[in-house]
C-alpha positions as CSV (number, residue, x, y, z in Angstrom):
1,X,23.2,-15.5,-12.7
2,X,21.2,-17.5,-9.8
3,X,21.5,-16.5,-6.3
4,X,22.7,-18.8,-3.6
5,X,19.4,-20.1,-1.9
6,X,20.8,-18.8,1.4
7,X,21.8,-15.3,0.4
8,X,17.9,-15.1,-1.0
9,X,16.6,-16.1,2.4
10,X,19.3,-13.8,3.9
11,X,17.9,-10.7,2.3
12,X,14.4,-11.6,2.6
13,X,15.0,-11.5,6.2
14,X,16.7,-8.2,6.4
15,X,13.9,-6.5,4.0
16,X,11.1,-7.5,6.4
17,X,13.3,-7.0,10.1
18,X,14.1,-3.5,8.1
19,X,10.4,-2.1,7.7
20,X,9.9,-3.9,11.1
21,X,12.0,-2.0,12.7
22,X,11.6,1.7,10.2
23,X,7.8,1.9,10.2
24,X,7.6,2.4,13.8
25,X,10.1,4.7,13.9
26,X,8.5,6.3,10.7
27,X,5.2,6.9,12.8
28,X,6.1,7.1,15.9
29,X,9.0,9.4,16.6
30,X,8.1,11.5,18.5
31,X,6.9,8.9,21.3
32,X,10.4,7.5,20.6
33,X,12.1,10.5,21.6
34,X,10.3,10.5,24.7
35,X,11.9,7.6,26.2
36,X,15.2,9.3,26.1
37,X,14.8,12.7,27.4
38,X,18.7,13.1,28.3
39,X,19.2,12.9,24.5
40,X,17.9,15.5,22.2
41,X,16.3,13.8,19.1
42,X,15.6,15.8,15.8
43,X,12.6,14.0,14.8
44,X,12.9,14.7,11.4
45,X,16.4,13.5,11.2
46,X,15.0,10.0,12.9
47,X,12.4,9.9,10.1
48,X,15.0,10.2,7.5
């Protein structure tokens, strides 16, 4: 079965904005969870 040229480009997109967006969160959650002190952040959870 072929996939539609735009749902290829669709998903390509999301796969790149994903680890994007996850790797620094990944690394660097603890400096995340300093930006919002009023909300307590279980780092660990954030990683997962």
């Amino acid at each position: 079965m072929k996939v539609p040229t735009m749902l290829r480009k669709w998903l390509v997109f999301h796969f790149y904005f994903d680890y994007a967006v996850a790797i620094p969160i990944f690394f660097g959650a603890e400096q995340i969870a300093l930006y919002f002190p009023e909300y307590p952040l279980d780092t660990v959870a954030l990683k997962l």
